[in-house]
Structures are given as C-alpha cells and as structure tokens.
PyMOL Python script that loads the backbone (N, CA, C, O; Angstrom):
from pymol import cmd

cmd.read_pdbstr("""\
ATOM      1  N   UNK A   1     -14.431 -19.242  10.511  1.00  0.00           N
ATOM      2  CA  UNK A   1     -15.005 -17.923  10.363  1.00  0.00           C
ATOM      3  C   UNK A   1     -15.157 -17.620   8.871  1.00  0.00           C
ATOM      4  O   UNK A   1     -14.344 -18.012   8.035  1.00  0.00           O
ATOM      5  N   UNK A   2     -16.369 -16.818   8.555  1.00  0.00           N
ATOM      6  CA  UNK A   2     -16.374 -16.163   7.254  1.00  0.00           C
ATOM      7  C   UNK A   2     -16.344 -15.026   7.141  1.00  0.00           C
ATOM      8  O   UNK A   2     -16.753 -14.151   7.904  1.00  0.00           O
ATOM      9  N   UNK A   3     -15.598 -14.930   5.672  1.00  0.00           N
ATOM     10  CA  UNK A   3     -15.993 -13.687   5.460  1.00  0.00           C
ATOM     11  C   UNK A   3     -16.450 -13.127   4.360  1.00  0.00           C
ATOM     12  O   UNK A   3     -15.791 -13.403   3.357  1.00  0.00           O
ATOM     13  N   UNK A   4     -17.667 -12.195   4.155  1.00  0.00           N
ATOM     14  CA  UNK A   4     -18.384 -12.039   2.693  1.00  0.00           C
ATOM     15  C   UNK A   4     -17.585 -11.044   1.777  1.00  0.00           C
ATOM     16  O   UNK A   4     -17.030 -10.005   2.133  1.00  0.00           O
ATOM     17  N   UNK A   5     -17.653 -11.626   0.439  1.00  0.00           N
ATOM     18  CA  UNK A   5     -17.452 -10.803  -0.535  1.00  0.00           C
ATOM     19  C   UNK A   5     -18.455  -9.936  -0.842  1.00  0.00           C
ATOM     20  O   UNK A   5     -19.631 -10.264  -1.000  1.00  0.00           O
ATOM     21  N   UNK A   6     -17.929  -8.627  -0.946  1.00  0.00           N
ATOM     22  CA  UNK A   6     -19.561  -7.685  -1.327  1.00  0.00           C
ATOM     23  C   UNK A   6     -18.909  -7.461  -3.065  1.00  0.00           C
ATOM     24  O   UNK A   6     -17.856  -7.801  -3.604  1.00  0.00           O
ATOM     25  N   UNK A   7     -20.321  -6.614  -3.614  1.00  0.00           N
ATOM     26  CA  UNK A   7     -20.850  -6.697  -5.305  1.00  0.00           C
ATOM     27  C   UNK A   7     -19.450  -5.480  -5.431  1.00  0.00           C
ATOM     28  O   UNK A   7     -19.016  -5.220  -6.553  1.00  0.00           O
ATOM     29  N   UNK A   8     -18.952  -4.934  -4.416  1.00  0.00           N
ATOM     30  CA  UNK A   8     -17.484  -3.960  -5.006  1.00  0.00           C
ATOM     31  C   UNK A   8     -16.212  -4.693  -4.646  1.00  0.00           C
ATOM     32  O   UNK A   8     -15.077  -4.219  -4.699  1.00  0.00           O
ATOM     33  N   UNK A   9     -16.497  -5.707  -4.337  1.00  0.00           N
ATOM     34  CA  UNK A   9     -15.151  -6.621  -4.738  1.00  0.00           C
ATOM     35  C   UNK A   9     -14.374  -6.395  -2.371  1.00  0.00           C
ATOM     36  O   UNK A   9     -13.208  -6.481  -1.983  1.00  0.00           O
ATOM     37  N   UNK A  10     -15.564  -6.145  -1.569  1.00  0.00           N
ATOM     38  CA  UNK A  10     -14.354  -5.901  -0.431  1.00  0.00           C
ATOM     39  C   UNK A  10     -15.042  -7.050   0.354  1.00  0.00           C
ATOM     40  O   UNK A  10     -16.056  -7.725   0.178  1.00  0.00           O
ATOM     41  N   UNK A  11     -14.047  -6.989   1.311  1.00  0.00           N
ATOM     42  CA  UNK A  11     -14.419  -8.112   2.294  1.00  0.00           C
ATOM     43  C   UNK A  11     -13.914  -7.310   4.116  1.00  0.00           C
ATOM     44  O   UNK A  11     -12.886  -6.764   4.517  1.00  0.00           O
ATOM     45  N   UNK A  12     -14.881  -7.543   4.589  1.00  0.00           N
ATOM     46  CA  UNK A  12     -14.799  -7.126   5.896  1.00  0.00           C
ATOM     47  C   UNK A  12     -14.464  -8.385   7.026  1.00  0.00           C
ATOM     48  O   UNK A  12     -15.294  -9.253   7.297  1.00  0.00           O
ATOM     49  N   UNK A  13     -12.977  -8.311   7.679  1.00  0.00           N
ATOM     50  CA  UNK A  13     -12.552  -9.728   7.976  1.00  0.00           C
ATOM     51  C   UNK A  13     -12.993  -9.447   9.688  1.00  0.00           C
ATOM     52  O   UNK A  13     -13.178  -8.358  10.229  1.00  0.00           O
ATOM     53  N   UNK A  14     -13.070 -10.650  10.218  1.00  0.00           N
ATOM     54  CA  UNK A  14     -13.933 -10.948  11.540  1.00  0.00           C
ATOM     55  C   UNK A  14     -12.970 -10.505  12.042  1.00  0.00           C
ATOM     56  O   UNK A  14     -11.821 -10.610  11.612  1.00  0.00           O
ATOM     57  N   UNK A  15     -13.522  -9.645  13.565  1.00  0.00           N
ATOM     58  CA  UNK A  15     -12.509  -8.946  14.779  1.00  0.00           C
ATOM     59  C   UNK A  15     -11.790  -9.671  15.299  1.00  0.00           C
ATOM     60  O   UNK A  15     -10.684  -9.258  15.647  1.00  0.00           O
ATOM     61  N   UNK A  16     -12.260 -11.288  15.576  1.00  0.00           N
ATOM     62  CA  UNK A  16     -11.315 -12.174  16.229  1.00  0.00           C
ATOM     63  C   UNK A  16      -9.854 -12.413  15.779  1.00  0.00           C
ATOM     64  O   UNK A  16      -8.801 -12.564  16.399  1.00  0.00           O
ATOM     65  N   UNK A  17     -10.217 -12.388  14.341  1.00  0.00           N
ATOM     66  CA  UNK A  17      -8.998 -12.351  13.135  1.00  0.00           C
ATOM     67  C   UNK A  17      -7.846 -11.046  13.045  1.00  0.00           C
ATOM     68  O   UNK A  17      -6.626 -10.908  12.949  1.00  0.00           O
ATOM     69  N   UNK A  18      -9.170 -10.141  13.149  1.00  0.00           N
ATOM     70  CA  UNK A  18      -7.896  -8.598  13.065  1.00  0.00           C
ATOM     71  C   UNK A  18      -7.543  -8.044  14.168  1.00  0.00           C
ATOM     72  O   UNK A  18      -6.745  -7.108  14.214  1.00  0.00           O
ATOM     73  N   UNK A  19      -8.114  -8.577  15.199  1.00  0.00           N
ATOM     74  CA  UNK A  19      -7.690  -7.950  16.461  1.00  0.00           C
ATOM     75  C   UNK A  19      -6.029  -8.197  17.153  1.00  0.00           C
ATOM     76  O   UNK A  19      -5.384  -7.688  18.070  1.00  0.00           O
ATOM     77  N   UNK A  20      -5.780  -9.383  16.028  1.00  0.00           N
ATOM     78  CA  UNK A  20      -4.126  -9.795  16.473  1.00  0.00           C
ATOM     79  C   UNK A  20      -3.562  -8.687  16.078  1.00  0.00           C
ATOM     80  O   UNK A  20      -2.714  -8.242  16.851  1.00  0.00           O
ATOM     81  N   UNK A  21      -3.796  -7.999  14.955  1.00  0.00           N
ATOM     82  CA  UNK A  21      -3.220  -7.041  13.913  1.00  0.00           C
ATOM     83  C   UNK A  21      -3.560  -5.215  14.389  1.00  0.00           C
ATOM     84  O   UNK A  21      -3.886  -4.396  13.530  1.00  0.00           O
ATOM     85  N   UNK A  22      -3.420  -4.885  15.718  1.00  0.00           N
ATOM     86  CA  UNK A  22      -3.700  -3.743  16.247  1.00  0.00           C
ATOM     87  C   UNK A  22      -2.720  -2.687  15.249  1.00  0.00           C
ATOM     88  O   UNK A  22      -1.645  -3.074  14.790  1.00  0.00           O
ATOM     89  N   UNK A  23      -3.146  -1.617  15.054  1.00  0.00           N
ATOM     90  CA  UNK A  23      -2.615  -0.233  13.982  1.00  0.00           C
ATOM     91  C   UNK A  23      -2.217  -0.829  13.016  1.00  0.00           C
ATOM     92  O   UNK A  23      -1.284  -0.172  12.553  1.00  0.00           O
ATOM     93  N   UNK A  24      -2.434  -1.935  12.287  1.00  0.00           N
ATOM     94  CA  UNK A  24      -2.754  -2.029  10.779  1.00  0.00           C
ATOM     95  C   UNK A  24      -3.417  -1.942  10.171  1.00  0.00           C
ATOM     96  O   UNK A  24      -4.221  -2.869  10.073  1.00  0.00           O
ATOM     97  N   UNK A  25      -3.576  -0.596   9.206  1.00  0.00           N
ATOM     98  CA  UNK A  25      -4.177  -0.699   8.252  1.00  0.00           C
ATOM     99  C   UNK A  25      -4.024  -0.935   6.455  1.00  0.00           C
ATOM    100  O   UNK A  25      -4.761  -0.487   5.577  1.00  0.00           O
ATOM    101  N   UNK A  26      -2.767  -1.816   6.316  1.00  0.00           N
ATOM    102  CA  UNK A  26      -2.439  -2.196   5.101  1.00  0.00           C
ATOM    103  C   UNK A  26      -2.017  -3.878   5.186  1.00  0.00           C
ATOM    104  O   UNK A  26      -1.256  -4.286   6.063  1.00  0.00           O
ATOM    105  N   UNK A  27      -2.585  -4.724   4.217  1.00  0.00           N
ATOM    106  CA  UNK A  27      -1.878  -5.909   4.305  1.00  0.00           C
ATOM    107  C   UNK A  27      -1.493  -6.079   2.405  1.00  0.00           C
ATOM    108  O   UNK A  27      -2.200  -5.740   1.456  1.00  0.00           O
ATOM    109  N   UNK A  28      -0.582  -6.509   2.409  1.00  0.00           N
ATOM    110  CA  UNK A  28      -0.304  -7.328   1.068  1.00  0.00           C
ATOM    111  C   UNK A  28      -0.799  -7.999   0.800  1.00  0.00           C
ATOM    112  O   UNK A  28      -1.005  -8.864   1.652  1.00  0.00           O
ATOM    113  N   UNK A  29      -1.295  -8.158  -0.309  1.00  0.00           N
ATOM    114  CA  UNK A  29      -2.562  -9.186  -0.665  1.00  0.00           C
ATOM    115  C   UNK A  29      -1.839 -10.038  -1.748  1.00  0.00           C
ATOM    116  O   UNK A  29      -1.291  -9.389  -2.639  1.00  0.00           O
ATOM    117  N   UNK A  30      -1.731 -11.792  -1.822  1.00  0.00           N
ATOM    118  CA  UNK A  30      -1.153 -12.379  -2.418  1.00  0.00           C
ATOM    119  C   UNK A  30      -1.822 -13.866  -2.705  1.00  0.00           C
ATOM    120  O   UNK A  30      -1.874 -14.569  -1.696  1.00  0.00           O
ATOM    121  N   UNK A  31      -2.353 -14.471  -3.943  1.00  0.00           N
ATOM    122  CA  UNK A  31      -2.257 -15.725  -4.390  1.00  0.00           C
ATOM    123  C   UNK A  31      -1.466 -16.621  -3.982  1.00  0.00           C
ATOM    124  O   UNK A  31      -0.313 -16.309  -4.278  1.00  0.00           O
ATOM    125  N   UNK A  32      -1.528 -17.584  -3.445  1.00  0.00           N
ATOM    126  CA  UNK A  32      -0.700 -19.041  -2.976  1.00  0.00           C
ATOM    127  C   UNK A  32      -1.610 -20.424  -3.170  1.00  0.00           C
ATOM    128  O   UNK A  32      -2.300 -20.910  -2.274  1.00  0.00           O
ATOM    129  N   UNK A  33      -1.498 -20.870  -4.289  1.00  0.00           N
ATOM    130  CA  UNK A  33      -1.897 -21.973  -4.214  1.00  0.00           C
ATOM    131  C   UNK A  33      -3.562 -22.353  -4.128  1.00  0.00           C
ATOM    132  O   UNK A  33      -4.066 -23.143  -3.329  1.00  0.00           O
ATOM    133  N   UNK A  34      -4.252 -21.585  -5.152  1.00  0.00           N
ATOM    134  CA  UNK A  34      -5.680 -21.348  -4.867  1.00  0.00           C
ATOM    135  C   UNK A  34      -5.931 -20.530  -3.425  1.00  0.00           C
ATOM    136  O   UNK A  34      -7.151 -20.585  -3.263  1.00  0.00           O
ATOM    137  N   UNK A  35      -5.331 -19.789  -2.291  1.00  0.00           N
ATOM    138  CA  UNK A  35      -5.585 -19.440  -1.133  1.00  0.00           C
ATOM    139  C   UNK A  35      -5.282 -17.568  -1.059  1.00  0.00           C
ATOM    140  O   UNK A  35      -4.317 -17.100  -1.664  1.00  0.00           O
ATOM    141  N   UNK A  36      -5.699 -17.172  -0.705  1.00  0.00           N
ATOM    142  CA  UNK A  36      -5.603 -15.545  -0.491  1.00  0.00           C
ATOM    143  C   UNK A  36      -4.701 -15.547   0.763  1.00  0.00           C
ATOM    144  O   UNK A  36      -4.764 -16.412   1.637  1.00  0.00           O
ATOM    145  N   UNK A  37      -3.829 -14.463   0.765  1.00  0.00           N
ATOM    146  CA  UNK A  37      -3.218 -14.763   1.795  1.00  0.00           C
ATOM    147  C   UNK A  37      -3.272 -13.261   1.738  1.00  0.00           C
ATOM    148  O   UNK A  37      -3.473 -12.648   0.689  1.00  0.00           O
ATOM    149  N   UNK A  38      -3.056 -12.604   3.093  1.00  0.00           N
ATOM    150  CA  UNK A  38      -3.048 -11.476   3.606  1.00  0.00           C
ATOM    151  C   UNK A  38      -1.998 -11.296   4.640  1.00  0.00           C
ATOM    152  O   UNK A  38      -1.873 -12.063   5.595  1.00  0.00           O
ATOM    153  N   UNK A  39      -1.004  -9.924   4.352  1.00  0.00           N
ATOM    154  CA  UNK A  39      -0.081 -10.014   5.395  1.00  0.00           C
ATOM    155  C   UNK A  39       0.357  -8.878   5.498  1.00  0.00           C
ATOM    156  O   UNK A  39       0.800  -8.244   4.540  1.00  0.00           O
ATOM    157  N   UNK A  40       0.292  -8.398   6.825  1.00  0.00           N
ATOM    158  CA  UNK A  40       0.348  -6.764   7.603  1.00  0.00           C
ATOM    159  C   UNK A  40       1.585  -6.544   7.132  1.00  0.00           C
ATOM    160  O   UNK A  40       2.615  -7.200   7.286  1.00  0.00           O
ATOM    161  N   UNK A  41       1.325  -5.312   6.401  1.00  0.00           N
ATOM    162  CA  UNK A  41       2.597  -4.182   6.475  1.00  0.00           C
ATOM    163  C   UNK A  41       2.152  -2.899   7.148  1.00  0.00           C
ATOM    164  O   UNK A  41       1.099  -2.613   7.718  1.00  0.00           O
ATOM    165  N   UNK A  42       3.495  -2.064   6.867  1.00  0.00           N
ATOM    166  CA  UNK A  42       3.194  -0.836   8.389  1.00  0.00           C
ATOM    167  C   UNK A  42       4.555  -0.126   7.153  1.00  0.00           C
ATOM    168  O   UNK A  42       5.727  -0.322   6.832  1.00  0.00           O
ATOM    169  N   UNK A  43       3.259   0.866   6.792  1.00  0.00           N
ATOM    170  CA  UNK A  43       4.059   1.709   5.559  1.00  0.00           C
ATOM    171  C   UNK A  43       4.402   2.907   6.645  1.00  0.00           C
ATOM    172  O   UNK A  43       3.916   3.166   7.746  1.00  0.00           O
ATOM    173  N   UNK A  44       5.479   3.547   5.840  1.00  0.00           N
ATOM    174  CA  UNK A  44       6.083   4.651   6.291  1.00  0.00           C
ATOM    175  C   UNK A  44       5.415   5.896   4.927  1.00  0.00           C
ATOM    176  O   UNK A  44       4.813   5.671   3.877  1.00  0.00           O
ATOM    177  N   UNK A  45       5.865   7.181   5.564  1.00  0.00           N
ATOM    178  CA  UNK A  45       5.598   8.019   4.651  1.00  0.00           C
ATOM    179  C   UNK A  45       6.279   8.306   3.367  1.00  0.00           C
ATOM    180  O   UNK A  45       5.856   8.936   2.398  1.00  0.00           O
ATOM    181  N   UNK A  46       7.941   7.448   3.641  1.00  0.00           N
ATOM    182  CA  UNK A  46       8.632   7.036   2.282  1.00  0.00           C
ATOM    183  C   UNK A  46       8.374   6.138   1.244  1.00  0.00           C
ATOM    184  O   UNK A  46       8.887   6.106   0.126  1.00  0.00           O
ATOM    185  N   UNK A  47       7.237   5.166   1.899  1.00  0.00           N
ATOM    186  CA  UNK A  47       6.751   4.164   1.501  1.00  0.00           C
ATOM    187  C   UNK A  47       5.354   4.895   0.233  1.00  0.00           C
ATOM    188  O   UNK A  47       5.170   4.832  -0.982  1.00  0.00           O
ATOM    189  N   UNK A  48       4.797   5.407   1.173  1.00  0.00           N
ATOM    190  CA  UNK A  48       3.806   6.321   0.433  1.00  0.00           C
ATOM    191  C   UNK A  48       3.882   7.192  -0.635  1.00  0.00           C
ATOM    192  O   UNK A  48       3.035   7.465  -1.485  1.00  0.00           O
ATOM    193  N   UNK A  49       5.679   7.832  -0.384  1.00  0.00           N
ATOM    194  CA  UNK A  49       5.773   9.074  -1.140  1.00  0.00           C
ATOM    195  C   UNK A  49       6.216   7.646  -2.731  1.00  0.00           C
ATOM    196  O   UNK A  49       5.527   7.535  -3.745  1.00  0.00           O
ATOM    197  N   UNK A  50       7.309   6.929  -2.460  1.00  0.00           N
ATOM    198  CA  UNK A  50       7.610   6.097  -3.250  1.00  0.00           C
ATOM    199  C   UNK A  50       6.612   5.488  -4.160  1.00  0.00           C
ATOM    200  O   UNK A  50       6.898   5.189  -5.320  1.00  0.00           O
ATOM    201  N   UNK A  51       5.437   5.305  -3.636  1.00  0.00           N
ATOM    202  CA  UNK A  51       4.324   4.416  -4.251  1.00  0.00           C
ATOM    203  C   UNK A  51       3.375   5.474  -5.355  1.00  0.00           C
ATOM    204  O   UNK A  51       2.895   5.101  -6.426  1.00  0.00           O
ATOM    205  N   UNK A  52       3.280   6.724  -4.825  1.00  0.00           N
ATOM    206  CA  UNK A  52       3.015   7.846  -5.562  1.00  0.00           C
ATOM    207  C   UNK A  52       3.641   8.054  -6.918  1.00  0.00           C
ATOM    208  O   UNK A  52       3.090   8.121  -8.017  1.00  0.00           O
ATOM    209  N   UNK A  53       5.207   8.163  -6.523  1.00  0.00           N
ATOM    210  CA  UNK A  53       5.681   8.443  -7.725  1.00  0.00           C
ATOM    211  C   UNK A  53       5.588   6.919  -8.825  1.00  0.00           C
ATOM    212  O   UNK A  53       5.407   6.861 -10.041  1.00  0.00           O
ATOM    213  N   UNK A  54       5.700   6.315  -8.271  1.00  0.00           N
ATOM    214  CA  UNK A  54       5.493   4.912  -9.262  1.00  0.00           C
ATOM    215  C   UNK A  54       4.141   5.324  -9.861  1.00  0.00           C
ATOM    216  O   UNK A  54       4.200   5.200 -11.084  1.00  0.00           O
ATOM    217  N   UNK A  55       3.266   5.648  -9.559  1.00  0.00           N
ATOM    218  CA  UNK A  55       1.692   5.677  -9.811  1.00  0.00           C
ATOM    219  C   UNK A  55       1.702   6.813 -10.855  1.00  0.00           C
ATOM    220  O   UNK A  55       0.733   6.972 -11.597  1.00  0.00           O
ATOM    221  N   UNK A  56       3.172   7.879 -10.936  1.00  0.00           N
ATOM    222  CA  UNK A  56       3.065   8.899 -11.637  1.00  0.00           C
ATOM    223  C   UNK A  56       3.906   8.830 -12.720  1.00  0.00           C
ATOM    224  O   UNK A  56       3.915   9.664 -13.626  1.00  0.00           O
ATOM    225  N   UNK A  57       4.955   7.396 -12.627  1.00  0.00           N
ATOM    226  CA  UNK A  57       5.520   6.879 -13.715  1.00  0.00           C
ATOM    227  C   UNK A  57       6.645   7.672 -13.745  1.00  0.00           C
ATOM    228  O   UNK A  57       7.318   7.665 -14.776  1.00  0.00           O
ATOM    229  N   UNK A  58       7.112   8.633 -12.429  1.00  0.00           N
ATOM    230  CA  UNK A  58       8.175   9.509 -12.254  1.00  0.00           C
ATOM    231  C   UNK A  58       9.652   8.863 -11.731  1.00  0.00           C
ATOM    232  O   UNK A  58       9.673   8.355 -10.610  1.00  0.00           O
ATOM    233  N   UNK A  59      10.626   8.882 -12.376  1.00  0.00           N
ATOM    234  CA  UNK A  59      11.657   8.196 -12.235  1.00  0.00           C
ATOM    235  C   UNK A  59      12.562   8.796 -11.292  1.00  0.00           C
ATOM    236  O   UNK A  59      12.137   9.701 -10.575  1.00  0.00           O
ATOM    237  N   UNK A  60      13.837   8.383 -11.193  1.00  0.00           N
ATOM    238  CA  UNK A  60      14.880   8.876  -9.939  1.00  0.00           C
ATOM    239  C   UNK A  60      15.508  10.257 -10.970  1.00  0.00           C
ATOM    240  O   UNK A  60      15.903  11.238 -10.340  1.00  0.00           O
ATOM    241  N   UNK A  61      15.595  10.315 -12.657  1.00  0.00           N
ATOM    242  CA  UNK A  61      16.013  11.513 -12.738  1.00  0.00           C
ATOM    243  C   UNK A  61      15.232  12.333 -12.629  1.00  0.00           C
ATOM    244  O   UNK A  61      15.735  13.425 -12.366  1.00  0.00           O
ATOM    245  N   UNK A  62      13.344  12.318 -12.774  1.00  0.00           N
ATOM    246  CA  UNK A  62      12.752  13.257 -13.018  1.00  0.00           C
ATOM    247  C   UNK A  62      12.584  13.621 -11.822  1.00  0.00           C
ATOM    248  O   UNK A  62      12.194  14.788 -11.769  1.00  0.00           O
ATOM    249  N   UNK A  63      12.779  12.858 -10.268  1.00  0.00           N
ATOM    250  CA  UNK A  63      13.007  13.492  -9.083  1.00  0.00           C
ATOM    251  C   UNK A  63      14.123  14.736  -8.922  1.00  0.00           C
ATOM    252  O   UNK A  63      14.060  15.805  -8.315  1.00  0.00           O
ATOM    253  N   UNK A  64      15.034  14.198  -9.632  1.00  0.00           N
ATOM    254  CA  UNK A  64      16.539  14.965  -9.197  1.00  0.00           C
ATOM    255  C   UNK A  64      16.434  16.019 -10.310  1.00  0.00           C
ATOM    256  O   UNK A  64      16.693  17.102  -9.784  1.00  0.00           O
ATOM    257  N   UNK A  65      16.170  16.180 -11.607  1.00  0.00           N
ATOM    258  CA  UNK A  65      15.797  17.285 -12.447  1.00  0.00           C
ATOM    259  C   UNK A  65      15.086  18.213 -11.703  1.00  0.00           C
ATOM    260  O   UNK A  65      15.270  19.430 -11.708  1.00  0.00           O
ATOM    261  N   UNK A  66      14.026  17.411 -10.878  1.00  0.00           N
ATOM    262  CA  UNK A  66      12.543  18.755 -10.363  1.00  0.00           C
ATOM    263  C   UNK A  66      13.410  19.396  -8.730  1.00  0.00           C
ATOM    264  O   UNK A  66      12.965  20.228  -7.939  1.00  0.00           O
ATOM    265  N   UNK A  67      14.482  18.783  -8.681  1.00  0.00           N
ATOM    266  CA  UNK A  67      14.782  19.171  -7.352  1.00  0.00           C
ATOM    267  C   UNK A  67      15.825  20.141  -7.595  1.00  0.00           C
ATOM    268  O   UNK A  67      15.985  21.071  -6.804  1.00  0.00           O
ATOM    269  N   UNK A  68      16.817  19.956  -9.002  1.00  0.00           N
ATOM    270  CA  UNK A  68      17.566  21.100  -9.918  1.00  0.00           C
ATOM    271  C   UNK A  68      17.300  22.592 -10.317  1.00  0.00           C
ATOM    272  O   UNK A  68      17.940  23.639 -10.414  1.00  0.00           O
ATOM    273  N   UNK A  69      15.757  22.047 -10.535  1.00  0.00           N
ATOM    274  CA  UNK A  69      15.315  23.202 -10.988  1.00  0.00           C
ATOM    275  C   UNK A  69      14.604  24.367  -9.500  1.00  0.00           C
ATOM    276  O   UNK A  69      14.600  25.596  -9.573  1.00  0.00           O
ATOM    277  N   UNK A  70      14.135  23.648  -8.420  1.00  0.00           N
ATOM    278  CA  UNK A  70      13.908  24.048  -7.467  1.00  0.00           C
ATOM    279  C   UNK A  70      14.812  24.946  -6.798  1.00  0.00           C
ATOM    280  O   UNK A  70      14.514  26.000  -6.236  1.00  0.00           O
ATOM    281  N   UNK A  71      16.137  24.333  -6.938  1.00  0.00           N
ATOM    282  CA  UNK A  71      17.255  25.011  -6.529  1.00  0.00           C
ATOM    283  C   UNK A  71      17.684  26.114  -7.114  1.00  0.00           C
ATOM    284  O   UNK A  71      18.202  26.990  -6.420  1.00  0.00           O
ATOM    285  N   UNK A  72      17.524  26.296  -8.726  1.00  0.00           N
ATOM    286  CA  UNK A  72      17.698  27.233  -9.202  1.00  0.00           C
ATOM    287  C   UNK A  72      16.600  28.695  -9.254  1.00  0.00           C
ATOM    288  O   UNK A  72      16.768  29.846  -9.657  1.00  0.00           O
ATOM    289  N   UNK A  73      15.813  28.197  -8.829  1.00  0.00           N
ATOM    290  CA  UNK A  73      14.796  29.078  -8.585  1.00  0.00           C
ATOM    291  C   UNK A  73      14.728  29.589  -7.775  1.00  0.00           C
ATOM    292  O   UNK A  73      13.832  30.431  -7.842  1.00  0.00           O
ATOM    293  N   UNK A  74      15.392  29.566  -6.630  1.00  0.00           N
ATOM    294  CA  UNK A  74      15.792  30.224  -5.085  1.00  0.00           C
ATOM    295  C   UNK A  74      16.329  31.168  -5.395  1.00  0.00           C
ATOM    296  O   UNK A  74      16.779  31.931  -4.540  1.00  0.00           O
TER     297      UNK A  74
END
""", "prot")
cmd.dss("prot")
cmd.show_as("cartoon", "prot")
cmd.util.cbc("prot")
cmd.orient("prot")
C-alpha cells in the first residue's frame, strides 16, 4: 500500500492500515533505521494539559506559585 506525501508535509494512511487502530487519533512518530514508524497513543487530558505547559516553558514551580497565588485571592 501507498501512501502520498502532500506539498504540506501530511500523509493520509490507507483504511486497511488504520482501521486496526479504531479511536486513535495520535501516533508517535519516530525514525528507525531509514523507516518511519508510527505508533498509537491514547492521550489523556493530563497528557494534554502537560504538553501545553511544556509548549509554555512553564515549570512545576510556576504551576505551584500560580496555584499560591490563586489561593490567596479567595
């Protein structure tokens, strides 16, 4: 089976292929040996919230500072 690369870099993989993979919509995408390898994960919303703050460069104190100050503001 193929599958095309389009000019924005995605690839739309054949149903025969993803149909093993029912309610996934995330795989890890990884290099092995000249080969793409793709492999289902099944994020949670901790997973999400976690990946956010990485993306915001927000650390475990600036969580617990913003949650300090929350408290004091009650």
């Amino acid at each position: 089976m193929l599958a095309k690369l389009t000019s924005k870099n995605q690839l739309t993989l054949p149903k025969a292929v993803i149909s093993g993979f029912p309610n996934t919509e995330y795989f890890d995408v990884t290099e092995e040996n000249g080969r793409i390898v793709l492999t289902p994960v099944r994020l949670t919303r901790a997973d999400a919230v976690r990946a956010k703050l990485a993306e915001l460069r927000l650390s475990d104190a600036d969580v617990a500072d913003a949650v300090a100050w929350a408290h004091r503001a009650e």
